[in-house]
OpenMM code with the backbone's topology and positions (N, CA, C; nanometers):
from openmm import Vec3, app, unit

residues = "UNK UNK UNK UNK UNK UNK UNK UNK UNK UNK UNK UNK UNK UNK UNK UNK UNK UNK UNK UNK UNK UNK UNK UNK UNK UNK UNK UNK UNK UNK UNK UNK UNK UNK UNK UNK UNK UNK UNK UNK UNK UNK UNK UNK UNK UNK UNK UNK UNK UNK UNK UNK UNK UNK UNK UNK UNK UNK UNK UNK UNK UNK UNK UNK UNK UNK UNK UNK UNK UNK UNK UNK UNK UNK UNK UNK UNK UNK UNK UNK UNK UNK UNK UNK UNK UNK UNK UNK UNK UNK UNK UNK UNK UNK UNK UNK UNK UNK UNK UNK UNK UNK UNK UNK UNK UNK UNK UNK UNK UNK UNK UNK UNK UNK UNK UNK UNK UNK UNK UNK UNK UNK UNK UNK UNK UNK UNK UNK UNK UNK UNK UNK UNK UNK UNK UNK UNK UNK UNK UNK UNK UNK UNK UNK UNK UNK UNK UNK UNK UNK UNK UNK UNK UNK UNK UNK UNK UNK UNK UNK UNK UNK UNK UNK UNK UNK UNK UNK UNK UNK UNK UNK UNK UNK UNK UNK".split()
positions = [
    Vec3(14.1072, 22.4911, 6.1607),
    Vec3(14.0635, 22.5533, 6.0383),
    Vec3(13.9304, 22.6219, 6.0650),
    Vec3(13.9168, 22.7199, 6.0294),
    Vec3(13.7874, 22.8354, 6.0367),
    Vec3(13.7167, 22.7558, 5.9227),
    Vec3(13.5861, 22.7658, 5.9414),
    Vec3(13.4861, 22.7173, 5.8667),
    Vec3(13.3879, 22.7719, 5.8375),
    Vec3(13.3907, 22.8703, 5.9380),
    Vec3(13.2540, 22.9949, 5.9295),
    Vec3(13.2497, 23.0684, 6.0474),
    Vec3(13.2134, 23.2078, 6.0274),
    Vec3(13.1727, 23.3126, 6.1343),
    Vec3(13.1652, 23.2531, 6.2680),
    Vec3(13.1033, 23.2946, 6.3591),
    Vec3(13.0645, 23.2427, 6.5031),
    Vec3(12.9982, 23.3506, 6.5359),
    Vec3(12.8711, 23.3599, 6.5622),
    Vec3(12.8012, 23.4229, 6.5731),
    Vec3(12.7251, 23.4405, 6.7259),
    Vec3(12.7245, 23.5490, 6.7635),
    Vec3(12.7042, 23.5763, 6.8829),
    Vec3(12.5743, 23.5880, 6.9513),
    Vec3(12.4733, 23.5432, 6.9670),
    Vec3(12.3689, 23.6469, 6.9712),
    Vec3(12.3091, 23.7138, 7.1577),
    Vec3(12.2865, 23.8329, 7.1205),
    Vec3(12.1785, 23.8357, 7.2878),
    Vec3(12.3279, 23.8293, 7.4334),
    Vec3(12.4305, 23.8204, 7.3716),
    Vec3(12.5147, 23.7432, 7.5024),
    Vec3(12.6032, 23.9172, 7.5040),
    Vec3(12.5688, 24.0257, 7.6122),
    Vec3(12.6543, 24.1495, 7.5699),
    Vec3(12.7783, 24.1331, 7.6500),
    Vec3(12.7978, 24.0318, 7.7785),
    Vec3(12.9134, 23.9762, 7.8197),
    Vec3(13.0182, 23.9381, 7.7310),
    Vec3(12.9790, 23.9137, 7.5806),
    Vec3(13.0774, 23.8579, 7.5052),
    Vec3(13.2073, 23.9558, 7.5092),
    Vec3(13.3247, 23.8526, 7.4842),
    Vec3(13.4338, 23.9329, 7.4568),
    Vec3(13.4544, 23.9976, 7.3132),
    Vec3(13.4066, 23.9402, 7.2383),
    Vec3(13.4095, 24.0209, 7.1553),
    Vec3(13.3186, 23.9797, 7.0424),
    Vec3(13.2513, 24.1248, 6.9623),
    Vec3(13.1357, 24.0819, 6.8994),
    Vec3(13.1319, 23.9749, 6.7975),
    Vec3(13.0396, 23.9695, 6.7069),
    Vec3(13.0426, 23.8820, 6.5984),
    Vec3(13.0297, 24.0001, 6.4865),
    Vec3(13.1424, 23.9563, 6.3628),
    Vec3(13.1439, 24.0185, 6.2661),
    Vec3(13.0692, 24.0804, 6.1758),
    Vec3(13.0419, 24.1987, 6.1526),
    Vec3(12.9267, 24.2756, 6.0684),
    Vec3(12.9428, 24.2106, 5.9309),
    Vec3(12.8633, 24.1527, 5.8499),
    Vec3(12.8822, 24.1223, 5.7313),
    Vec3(12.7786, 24.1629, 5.6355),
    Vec3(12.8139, 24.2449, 5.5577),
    Vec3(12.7081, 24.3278, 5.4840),
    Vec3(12.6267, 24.2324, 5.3711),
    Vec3(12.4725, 24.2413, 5.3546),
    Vec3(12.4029, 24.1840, 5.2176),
    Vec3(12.3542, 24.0514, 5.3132),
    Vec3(12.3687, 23.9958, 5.4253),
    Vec3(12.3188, 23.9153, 5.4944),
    Vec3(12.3592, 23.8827, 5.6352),
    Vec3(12.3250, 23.8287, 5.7157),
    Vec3(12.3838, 23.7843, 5.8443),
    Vec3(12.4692, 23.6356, 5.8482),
    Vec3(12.5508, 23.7030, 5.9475),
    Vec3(12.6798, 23.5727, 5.9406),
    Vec3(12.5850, 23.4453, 5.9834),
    Vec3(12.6113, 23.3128, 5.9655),
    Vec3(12.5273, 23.1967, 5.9629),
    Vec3(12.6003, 23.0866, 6.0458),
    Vec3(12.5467, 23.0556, 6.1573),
    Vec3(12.6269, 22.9389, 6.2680),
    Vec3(12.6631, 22.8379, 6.1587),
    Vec3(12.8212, 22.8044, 6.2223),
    Vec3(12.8893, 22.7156, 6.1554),
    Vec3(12.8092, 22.6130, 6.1536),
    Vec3(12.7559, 22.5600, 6.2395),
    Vec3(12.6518, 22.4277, 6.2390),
    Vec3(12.5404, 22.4121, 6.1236),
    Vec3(12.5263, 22.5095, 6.0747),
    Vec3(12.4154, 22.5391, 5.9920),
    Vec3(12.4841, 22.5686, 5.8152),
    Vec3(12.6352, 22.5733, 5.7904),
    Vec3(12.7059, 22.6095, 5.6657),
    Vec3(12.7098, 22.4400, 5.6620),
    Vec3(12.6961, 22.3968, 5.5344),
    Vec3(12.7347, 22.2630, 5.4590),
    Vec3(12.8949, 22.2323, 5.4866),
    Vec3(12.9514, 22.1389, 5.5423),
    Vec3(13.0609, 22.0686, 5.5171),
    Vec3(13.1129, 22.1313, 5.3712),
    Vec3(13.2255, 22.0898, 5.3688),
    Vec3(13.3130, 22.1234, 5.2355),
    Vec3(13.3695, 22.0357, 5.2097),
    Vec3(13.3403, 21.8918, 5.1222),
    Vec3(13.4375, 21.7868, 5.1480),
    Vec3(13.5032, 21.7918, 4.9704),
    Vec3(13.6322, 21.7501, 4.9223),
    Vec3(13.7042, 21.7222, 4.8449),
    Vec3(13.6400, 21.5548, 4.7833),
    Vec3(13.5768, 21.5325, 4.6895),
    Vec3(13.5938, 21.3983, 4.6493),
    Vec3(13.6707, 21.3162, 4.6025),
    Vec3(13.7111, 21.1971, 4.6895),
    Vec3(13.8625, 21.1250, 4.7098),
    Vec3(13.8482, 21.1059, 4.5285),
    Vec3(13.7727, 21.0822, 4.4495),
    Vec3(13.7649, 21.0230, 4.3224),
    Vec3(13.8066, 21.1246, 4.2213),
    Vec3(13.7679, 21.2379, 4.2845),
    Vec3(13.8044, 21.3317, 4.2071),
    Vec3(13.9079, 21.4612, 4.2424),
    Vec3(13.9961, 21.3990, 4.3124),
    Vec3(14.0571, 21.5148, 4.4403),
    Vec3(14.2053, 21.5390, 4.3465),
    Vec3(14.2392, 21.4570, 4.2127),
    Vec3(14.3565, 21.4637, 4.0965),
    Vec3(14.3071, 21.4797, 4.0058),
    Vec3(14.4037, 21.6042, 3.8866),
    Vec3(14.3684, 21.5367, 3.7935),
    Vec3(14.4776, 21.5790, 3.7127),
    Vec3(14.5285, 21.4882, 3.5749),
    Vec3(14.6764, 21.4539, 3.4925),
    Vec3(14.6469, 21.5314, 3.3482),
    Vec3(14.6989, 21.5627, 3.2755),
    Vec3(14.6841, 21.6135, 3.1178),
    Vec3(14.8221, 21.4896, 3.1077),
    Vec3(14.8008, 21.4513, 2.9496),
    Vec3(14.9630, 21.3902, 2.9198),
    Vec3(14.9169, 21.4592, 2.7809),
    Vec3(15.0533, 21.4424, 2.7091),
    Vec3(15.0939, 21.4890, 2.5590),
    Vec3(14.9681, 21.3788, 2.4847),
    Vec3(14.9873, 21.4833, 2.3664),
    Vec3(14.8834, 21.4162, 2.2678),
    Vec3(14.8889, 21.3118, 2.2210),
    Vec3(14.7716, 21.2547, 2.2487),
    Vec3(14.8071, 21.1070, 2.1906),
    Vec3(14.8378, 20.9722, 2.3295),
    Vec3(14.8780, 21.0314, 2.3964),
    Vec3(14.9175, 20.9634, 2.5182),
    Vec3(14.8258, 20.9919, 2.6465),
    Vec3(14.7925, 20.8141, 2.6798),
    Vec3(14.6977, 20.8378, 2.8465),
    Vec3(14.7427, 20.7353, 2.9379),
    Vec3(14.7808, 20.7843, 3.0421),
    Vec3(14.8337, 20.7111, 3.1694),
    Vec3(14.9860, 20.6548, 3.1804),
    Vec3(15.0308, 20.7396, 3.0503),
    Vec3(15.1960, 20.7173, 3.0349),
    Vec3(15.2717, 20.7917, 3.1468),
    Vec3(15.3040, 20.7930, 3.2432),
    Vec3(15.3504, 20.8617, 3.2940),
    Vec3(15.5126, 20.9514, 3.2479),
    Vec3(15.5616, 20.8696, 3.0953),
    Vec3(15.6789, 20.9720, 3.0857),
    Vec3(15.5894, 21.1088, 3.0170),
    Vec3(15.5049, 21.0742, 2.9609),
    Vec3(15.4234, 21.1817, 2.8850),
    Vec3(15.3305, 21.2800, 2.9455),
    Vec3(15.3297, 21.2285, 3.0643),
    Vec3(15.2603, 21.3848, 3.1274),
    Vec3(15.2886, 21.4876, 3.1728),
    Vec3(15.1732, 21.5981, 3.1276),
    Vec3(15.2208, 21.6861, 3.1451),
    Vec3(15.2120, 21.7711, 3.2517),
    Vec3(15.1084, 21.7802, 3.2861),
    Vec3(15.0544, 21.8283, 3.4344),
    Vec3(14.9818, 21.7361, 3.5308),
    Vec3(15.0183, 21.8179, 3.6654),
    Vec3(14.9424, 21.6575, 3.7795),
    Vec3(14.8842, 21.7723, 3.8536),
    Vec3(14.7659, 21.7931, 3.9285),
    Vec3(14.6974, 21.8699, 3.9863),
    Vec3(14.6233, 21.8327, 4.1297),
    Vec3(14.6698, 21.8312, 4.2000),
    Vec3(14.5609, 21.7992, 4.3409),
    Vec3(14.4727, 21.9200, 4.4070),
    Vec3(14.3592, 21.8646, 4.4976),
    Vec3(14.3558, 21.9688, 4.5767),
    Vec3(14.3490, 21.8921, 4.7079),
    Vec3(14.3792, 21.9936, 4.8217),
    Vec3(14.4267, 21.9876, 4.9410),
    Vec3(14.3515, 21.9871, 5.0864),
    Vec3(14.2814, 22.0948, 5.0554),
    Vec3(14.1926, 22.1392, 5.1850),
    Vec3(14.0723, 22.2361, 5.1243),
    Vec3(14.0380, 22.2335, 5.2011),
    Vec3(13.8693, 22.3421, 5.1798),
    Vec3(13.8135, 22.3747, 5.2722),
    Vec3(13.7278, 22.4829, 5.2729),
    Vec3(13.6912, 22.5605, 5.3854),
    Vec3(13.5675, 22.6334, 5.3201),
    Vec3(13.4812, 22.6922, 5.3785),
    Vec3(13.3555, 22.7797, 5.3645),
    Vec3(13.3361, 22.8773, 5.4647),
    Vec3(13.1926, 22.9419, 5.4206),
    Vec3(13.1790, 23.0406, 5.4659),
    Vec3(13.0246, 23.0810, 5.4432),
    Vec3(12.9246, 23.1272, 5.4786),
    Vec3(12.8193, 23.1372, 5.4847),
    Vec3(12.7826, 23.2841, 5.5546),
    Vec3(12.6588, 23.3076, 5.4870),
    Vec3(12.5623, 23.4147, 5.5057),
    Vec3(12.4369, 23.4015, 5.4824),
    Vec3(12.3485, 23.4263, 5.5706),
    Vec3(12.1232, 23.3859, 5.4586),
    Vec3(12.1301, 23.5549, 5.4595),
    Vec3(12.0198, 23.5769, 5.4054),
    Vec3(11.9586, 23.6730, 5.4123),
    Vec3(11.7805, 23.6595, 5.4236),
    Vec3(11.7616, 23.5218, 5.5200),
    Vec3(11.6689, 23.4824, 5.5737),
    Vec3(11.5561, 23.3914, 5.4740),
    Vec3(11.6156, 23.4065, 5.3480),
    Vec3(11.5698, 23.3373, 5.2353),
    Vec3(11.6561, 23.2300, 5.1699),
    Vec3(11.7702, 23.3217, 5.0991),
    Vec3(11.8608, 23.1953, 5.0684),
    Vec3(11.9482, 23.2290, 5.1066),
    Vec3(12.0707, 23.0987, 5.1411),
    Vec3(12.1598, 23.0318, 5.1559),
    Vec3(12.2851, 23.0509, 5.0977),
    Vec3(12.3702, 23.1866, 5.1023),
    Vec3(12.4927, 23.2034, 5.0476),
    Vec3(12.6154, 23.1526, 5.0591),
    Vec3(12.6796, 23.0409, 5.0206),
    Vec3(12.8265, 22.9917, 5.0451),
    Vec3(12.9462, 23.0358, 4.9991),
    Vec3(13.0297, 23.1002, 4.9918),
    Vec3(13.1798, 23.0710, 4.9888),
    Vec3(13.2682, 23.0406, 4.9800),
    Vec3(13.3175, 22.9540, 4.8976),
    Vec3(13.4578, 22.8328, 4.9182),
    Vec3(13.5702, 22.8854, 4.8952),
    Vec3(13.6318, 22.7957, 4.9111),
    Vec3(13.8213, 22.8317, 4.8747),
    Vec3(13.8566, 22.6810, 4.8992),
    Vec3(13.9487, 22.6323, 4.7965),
    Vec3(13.9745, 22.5158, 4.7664),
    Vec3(14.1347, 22.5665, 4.7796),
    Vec3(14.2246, 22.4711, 4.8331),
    Vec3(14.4064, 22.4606, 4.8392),
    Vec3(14.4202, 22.3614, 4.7351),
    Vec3(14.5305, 22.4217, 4.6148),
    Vec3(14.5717, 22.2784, 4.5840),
    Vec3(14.7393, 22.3056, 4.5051),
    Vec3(14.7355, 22.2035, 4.4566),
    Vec3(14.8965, 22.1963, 4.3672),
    Vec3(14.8805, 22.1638, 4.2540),
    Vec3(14.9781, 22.2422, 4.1981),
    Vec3(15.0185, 22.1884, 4.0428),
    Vec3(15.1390, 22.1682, 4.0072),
    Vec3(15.1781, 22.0679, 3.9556),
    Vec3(15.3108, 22.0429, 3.9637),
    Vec3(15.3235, 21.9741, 3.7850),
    Vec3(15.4421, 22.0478, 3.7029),
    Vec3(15.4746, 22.0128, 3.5444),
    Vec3(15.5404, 21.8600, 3.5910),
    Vec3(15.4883, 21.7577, 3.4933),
    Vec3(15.5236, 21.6672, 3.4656),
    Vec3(15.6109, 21.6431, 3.3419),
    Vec3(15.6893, 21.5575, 3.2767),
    Vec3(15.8158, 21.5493, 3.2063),
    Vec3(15.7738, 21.5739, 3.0361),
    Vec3(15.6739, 21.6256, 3.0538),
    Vec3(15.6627, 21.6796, 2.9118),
    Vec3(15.5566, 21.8567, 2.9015),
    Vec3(15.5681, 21.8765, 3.0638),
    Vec3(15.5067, 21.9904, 3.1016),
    Vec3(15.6201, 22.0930, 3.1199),
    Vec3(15.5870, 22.2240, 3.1903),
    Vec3(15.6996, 22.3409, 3.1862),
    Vec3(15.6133, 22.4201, 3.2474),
    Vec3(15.6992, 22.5145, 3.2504),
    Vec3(15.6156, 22.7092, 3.3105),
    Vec3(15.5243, 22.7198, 3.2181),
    Vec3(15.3922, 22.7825, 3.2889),
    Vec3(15.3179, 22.8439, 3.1710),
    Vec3(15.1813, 22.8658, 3.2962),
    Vec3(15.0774, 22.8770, 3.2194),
    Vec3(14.9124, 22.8757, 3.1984),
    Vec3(14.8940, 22.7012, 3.1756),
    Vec3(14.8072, 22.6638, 3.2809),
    Vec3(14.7539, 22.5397, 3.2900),
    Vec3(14.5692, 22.5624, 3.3155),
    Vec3(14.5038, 22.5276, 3.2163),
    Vec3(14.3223, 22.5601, 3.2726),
    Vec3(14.3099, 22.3958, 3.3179),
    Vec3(14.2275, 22.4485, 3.4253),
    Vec3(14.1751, 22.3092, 3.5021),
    Vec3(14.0405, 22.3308, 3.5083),
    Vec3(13.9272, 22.2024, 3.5165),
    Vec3(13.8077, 22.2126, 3.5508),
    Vec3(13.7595, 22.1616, 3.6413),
    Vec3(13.7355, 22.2660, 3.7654),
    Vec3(13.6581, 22.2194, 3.9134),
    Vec3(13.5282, 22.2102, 3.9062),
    Vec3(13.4922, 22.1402, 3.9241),
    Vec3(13.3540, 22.0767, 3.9840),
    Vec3(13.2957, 22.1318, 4.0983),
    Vec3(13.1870, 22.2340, 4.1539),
    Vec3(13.1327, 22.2322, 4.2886),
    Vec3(12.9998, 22.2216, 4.2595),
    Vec3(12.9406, 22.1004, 4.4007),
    Vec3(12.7855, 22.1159, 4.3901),
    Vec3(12.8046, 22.1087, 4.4748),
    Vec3(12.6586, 22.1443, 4.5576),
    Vec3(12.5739, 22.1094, 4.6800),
    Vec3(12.5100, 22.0377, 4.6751),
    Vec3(12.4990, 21.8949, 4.6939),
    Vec3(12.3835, 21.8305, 4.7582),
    Vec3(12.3173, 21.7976, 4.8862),
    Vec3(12.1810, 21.7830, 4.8549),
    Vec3(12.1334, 21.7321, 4.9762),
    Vec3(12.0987, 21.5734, 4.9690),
    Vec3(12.1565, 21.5131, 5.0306),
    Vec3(12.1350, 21.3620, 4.9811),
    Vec3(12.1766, 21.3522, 4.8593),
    Vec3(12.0885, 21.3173, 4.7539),
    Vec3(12.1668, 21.2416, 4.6190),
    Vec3(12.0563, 21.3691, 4.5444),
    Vec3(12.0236, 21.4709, 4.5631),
    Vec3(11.9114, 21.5868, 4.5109),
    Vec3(12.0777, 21.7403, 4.5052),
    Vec3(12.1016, 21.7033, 4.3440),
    Vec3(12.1606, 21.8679, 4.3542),
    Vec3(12.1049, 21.9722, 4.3292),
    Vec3(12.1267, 22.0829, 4.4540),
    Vec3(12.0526, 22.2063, 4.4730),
    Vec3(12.1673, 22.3080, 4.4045),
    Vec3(12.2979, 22.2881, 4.3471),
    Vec3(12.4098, 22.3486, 4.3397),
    Vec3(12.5453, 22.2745, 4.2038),
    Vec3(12.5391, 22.3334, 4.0957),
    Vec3(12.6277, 22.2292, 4.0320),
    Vec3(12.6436, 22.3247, 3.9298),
    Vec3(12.8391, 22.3066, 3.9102),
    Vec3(12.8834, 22.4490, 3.7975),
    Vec3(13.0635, 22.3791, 3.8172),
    Vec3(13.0996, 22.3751, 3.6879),
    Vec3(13.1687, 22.3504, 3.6314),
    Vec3(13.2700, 22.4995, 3.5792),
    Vec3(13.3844, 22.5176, 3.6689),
    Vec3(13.4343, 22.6183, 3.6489),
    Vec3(13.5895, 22.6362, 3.5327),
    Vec3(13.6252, 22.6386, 3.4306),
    Vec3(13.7490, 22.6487, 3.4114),
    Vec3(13.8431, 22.7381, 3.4436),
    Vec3(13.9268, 22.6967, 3.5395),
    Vec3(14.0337, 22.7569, 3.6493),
    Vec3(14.1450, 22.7290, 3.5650),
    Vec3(14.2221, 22.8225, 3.5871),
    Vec3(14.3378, 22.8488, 3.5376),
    Vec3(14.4065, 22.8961, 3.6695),
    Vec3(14.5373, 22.8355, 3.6539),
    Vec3(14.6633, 22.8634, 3.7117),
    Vec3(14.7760, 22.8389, 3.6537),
    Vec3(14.9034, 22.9570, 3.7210),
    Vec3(15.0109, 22.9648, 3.6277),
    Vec3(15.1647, 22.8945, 3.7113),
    Vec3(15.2517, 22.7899, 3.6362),
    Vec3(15.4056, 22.8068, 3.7073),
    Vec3(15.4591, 22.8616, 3.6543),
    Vec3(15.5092, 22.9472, 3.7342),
    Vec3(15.5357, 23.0614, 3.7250),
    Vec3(15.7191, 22.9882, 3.6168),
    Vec3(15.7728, 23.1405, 3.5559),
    Vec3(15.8923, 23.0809, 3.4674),
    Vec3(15.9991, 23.0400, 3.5958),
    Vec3(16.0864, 22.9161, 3.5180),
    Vec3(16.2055, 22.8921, 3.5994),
    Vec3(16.1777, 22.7926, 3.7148),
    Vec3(16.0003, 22.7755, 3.7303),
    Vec3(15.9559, 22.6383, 3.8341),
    Vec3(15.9009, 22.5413, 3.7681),
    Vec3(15.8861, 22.4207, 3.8494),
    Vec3(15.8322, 22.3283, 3.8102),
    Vec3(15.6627, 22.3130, 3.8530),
    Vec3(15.6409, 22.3960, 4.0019),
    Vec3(15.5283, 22.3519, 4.0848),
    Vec3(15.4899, 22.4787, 4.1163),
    Vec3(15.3524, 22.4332, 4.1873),
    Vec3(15.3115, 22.6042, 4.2354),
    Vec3(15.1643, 22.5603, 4.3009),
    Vec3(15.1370, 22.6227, 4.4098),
    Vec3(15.0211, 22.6524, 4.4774),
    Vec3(14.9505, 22.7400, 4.4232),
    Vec3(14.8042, 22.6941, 4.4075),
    Vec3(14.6445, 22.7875, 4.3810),
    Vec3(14.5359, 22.7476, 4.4531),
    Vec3(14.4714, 22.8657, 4.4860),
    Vec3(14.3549, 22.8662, 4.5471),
    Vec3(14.2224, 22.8767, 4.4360),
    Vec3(14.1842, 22.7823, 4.5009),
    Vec3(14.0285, 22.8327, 4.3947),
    Vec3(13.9494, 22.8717, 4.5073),
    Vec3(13.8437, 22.9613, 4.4475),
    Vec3(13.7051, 23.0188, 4.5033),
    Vec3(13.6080, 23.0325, 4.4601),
    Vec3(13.4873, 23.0040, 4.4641),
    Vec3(13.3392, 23.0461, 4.4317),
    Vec3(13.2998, 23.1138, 4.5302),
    Vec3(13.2084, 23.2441, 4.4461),
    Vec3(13.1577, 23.3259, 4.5241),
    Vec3(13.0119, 23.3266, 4.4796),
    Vec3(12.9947, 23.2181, 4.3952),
    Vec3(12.8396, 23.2379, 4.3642),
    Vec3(12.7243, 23.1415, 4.4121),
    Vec3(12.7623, 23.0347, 4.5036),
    Vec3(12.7135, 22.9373, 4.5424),
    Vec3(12.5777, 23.0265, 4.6060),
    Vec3(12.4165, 22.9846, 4.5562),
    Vec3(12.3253, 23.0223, 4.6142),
    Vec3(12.2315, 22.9111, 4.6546),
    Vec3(12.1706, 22.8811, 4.7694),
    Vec3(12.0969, 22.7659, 4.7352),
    Vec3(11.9420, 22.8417, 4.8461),
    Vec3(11.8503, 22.7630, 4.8152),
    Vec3(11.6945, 22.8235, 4.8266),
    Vec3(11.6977, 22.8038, 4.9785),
    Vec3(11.6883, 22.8754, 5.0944),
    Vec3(11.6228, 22.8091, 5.1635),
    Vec3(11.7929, 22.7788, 5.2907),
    Vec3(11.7716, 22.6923, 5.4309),
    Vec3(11.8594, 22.6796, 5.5040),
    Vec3(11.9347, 22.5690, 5.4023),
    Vec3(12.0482, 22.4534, 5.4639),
    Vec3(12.0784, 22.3306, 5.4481),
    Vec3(12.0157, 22.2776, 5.5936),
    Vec3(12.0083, 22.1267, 5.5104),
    Vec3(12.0025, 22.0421, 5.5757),
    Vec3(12.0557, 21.9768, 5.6464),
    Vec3(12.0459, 21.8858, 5.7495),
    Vec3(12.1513, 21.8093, 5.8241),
    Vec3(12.2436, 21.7120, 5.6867),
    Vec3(12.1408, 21.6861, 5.5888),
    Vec3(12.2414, 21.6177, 5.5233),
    Vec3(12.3120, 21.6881, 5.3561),
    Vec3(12.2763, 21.7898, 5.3945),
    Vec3(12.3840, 21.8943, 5.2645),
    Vec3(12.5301, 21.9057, 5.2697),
    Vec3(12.5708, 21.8795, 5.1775),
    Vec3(12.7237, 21.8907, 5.1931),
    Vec3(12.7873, 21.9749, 5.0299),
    Vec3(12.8976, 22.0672, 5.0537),
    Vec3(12.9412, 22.0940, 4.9314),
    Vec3(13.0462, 22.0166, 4.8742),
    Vec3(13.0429, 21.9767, 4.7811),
    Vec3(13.1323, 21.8666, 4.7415),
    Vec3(13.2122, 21.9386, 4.6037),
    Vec3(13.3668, 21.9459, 4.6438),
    Vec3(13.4627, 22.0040, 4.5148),
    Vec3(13.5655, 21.8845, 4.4523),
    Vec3(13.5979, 21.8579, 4.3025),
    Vec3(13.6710, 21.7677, 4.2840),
    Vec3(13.6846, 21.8568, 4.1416),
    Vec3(13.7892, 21.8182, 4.0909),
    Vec3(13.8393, 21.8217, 3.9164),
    Vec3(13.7153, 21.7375, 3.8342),
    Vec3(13.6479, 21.8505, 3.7447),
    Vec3(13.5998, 21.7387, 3.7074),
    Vec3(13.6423, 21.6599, 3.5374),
    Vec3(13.6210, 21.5510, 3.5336),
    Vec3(13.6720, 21.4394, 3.4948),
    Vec3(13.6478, 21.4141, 3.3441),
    Vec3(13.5608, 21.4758, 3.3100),
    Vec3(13.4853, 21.4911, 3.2043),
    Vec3(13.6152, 21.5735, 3.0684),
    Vec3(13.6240, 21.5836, 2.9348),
    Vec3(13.6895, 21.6474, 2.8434),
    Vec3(13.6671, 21.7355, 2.8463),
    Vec3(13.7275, 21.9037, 2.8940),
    Vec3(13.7460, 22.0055, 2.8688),
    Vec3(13.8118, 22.0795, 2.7700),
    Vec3(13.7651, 22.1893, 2.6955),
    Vec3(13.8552, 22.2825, 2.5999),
    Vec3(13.8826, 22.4005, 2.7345),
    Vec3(13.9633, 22.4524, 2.7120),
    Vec3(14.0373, 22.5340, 2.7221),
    Vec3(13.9866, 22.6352, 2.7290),
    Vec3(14.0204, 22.7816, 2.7864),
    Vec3(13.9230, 22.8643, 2.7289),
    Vec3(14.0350, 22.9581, 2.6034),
    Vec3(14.0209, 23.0518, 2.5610),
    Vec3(14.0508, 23.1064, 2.4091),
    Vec3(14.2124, 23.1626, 2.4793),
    Vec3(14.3110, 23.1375, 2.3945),
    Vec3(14.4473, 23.2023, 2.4696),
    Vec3(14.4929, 23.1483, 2.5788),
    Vec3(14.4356, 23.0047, 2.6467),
    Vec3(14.5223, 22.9916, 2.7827),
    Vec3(14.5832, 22.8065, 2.7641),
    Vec3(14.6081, 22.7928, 2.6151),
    Vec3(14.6862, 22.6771, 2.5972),
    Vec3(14.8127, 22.6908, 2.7220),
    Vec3(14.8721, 22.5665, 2.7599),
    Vec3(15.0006, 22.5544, 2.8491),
    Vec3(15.1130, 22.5464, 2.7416),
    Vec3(15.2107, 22.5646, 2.8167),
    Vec3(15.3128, 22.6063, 2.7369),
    Vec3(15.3970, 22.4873, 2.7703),
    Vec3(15.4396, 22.3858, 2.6719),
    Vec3(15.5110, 22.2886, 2.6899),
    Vec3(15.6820, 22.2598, 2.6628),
    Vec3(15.7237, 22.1954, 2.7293),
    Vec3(15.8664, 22.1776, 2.6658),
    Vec3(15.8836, 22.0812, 2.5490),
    Vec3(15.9767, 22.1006, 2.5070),
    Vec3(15.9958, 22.0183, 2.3826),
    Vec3(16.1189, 21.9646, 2.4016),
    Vec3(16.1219, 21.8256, 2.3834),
    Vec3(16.2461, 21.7078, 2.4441),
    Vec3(16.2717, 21.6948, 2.2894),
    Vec3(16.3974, 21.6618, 2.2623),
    Vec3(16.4747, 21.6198, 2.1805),
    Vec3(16.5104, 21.4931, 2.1430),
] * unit.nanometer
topology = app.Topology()
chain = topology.addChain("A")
for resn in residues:
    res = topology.addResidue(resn, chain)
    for name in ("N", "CA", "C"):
        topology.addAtom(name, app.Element.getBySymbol(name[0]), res)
């Protein structure tokens, strides 16, 4: 898995250069924050109203999968990148539609967040499925300054009660 640029410097023997990346310079992988998934928060379930941890009543189940980054400074701050893999799959009172989910990304350094935003993501199954792959991404991650040996970006669902945003209710089946 690519994790970040590779950056060349001073070496004109190289086989081949390191990538021009405009608005800052590409940033040694050693130096981009980890991207880890939090095991606690790496699912997350909707069930029908009224109902929690029923499993005939839910409606959506959501994981994510893998993650990856990407980095740039512009000798001041610290630009990151993500892309999160995950699944969504309708549960027995779920269907095709618009599902909003809320991801969680911060950066910390140690137990100090330099980075924290609460995104509502939406993804769709598509008509006629049950499941479906989405990628999430942030492109706004800025943080002051390099990371540290102990910075890490940390993505999970977060856990907390979300609304929706305006028009992207899921579209449910209705059992008889």
């Amino acid at each position: 898995m690519t994790v970040a640029p590779q950056a060349t410097a001073g070496n004109p023997s190289s086989a081949s250069p390191a990538p021009q990346v405009t608005g800052g310079q590409a940033y040694v992988a050693g130096k981009c924050p980890q991207v880890v998934i939090r095991d606690e928060a790496s699912s997350y379930r909707t069930y029908a109203k009224g109902a929690k941890d029923d499993p005939n009543q839910l409606t959506y189940q959501a994981s994510l999968a893998q993650a990856t980054r990407q980095c740039t400074t512009d000798g001041t701050n610290l630009s990151i990148h993500i892309v999160a893999q995950g699944r969504l799959v309708a549960g027995p009172m779920g269907g095709p539609g618009k599902v909003t989910m809320p991801i969680h990304v911060a950066v910390m350094d140690n137990s100090t967040a330099l980075y924290s935003k609460t995104v509502n993501f939406t993804a769709e199954i598509p008509p006629g499925e049950t499941t479906t792959q989405f990628l999430f991404t942030d492109d706004d991650i800025n943080v002051a300054g390099g990371s540290g040996g102990f910075t890490v970006v940390q993505v999970g669902f977060d856990q907390g009660p979300q609304k929706p945003e305006k028009g992207q209710k899921p579209i449910r089946k209705k059992h008889k």
